[in-house]
C-alpha positions in Angstrom: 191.9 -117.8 0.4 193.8 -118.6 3.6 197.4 -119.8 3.0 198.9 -122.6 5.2 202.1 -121.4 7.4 204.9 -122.4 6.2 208.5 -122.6 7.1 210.3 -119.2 7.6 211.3 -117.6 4.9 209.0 -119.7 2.4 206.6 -117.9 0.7 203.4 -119.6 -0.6 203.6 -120.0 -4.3 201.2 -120.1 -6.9 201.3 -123.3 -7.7 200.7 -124.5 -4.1 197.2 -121.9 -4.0 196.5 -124.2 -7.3 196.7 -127.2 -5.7 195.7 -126.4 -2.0 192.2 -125.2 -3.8 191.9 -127.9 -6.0 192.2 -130.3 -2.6 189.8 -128.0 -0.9 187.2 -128.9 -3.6 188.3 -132.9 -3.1 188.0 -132.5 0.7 184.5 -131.3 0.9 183.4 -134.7 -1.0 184.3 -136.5 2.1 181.6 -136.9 4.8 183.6 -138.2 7.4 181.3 -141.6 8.1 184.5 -143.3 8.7 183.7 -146.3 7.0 187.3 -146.3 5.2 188.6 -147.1 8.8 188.3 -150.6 8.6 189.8 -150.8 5.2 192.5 -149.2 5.9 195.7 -151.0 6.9 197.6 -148.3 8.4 194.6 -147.4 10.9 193.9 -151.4 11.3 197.5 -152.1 12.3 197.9 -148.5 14.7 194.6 -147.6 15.9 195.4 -144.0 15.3 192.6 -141.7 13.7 194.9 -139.2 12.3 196.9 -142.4 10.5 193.7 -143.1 8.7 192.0 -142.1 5.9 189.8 -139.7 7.2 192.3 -138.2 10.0 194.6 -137.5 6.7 191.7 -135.6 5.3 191.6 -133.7 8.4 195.2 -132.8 8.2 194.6 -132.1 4.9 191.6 -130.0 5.0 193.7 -127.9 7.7 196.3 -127.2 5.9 194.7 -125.7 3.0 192.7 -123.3 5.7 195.5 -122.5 7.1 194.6 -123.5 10.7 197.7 -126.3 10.5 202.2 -125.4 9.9 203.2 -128.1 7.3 205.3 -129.8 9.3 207.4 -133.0 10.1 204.2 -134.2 12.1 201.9 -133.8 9.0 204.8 -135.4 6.5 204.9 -138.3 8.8 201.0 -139.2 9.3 201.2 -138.6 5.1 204.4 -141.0 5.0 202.4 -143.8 6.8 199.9 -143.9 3.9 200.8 -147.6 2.0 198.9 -145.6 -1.0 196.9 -149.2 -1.5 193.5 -147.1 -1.9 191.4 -149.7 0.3 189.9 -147.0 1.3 188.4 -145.8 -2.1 186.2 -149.1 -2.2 185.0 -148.7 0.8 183.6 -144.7 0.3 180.3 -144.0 -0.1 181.2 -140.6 -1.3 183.2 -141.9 -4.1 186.3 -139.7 -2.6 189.5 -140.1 -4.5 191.9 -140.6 -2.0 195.0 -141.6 -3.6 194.4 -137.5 -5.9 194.3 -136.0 -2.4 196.8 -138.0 -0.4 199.4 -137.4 -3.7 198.7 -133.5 -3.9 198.9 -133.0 -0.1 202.5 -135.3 -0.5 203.7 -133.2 -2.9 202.6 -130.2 -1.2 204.6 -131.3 1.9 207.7 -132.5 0.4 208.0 -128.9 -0.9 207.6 -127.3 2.0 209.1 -129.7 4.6 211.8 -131.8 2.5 214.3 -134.7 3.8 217.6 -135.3 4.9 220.1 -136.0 2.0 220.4 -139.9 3.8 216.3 -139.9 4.0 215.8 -138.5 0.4 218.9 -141.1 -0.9 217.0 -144.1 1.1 213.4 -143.4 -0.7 215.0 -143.1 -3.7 216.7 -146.8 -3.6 213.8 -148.1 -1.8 211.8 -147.1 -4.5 214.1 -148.2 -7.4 214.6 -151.0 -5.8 211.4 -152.0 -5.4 210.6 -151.5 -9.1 213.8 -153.4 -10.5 214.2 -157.5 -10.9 217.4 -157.3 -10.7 217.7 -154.8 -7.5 214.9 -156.7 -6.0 216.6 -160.2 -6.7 219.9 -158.9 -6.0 218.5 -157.9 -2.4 216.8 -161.0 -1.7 219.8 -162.9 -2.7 222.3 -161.5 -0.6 219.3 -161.5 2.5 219.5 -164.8 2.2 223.3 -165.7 2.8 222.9 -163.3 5.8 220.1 -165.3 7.2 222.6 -167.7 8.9 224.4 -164.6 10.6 221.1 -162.8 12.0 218.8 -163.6 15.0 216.5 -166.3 14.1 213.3 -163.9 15.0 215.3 -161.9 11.2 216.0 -165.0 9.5 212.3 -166.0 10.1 211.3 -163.4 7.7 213.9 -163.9 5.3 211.8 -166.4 2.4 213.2 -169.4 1.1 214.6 -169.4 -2.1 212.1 -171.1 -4.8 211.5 -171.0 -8.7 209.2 -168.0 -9.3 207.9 -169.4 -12.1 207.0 -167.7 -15.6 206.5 -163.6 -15.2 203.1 -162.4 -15.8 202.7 -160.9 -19.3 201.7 -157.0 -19.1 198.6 -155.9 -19.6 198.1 -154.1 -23.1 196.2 -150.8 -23.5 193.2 -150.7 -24.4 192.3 -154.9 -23.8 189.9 -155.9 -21.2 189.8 -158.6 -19.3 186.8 -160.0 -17.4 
């Protein structure tokens, strides 16, 4: 099996021939019909093939040949990916998107990594995004700023309101129709 370059000095392990195999096997499911395009977000808002669904299987697909360096350039166009899975609806092939798009991510951040600032930014953006409190805490100060920012900011800056009760969580093992 073909190995992907990777940065100097690198070497391909083990556990990335694993995982670049089992995404070979995922890739070939794809037929590349292209009617994910329209469901996808990312392509609908940029109009770029290789920031859709398909153009990431591409990418994808040429890394674990070989014929593509992991690079910034394939991080990014994986990066763009809101992860939503539209696009899994919309596939006659029944591809699993969000299994691929997750193994070539982690295959990537291995081999390409981030910045201490970028790595320390994801992190809060994701913690932040997952916590009330964060979350509130953000909101809440975005809101005194509002009257300090240009109104085309402040415009997307919500209005405070009552939220209401919080949605109980779903238990395991209970459907709902």
């Amino acid at each position: 099996m073909n190995t992907p370059n990777t940065k100097p000095g690198k070497p391909c392990e083990e556990s990335d021939s694993i995982a670049l195999a089992r995404l070979t096997d995922q890739i070939v499911e794809c037929i590349h019909c292209g009617l994910c395009l329209e469901s996808c977000p990312t392509y609908v808002e940029l109009g770029r093939e290789e920031d859709s669904p398909r153009g990431r299987i591409y990418f994808m697909r040429a890394v674990a040949e070989g014929k593509v360096e992991i690079d910034e350039s394939v991080r990014r166009h994986l990066d763009v990916c809101l992860g939503c899975r539209a696009c899994e609806t919309a596939c006659p092939s029944g591809v699993q998107y969000g299994r691929l798009v997750d193994i070539g991510r982690r295959i990537v951040e291995d081999r390409v990594g981030r910045s201490p600032g970028e790595a320390a930014r994801r992190w809060s953006l994701r913690k932040g995004l997952q916590s009330k409190v964060l979350f509130g805490g953000a909101l809440a100060l975005g809101r005194i700023a509002k009257a300090f920012v240009p109104a085309e900011l402040a415009r997307g800056i919500p209005a405070s309101r009552r939220a209401g009760t919080w949605p109980s969580p779903r238990r395991s093992g209970s459907r709902h129709h």
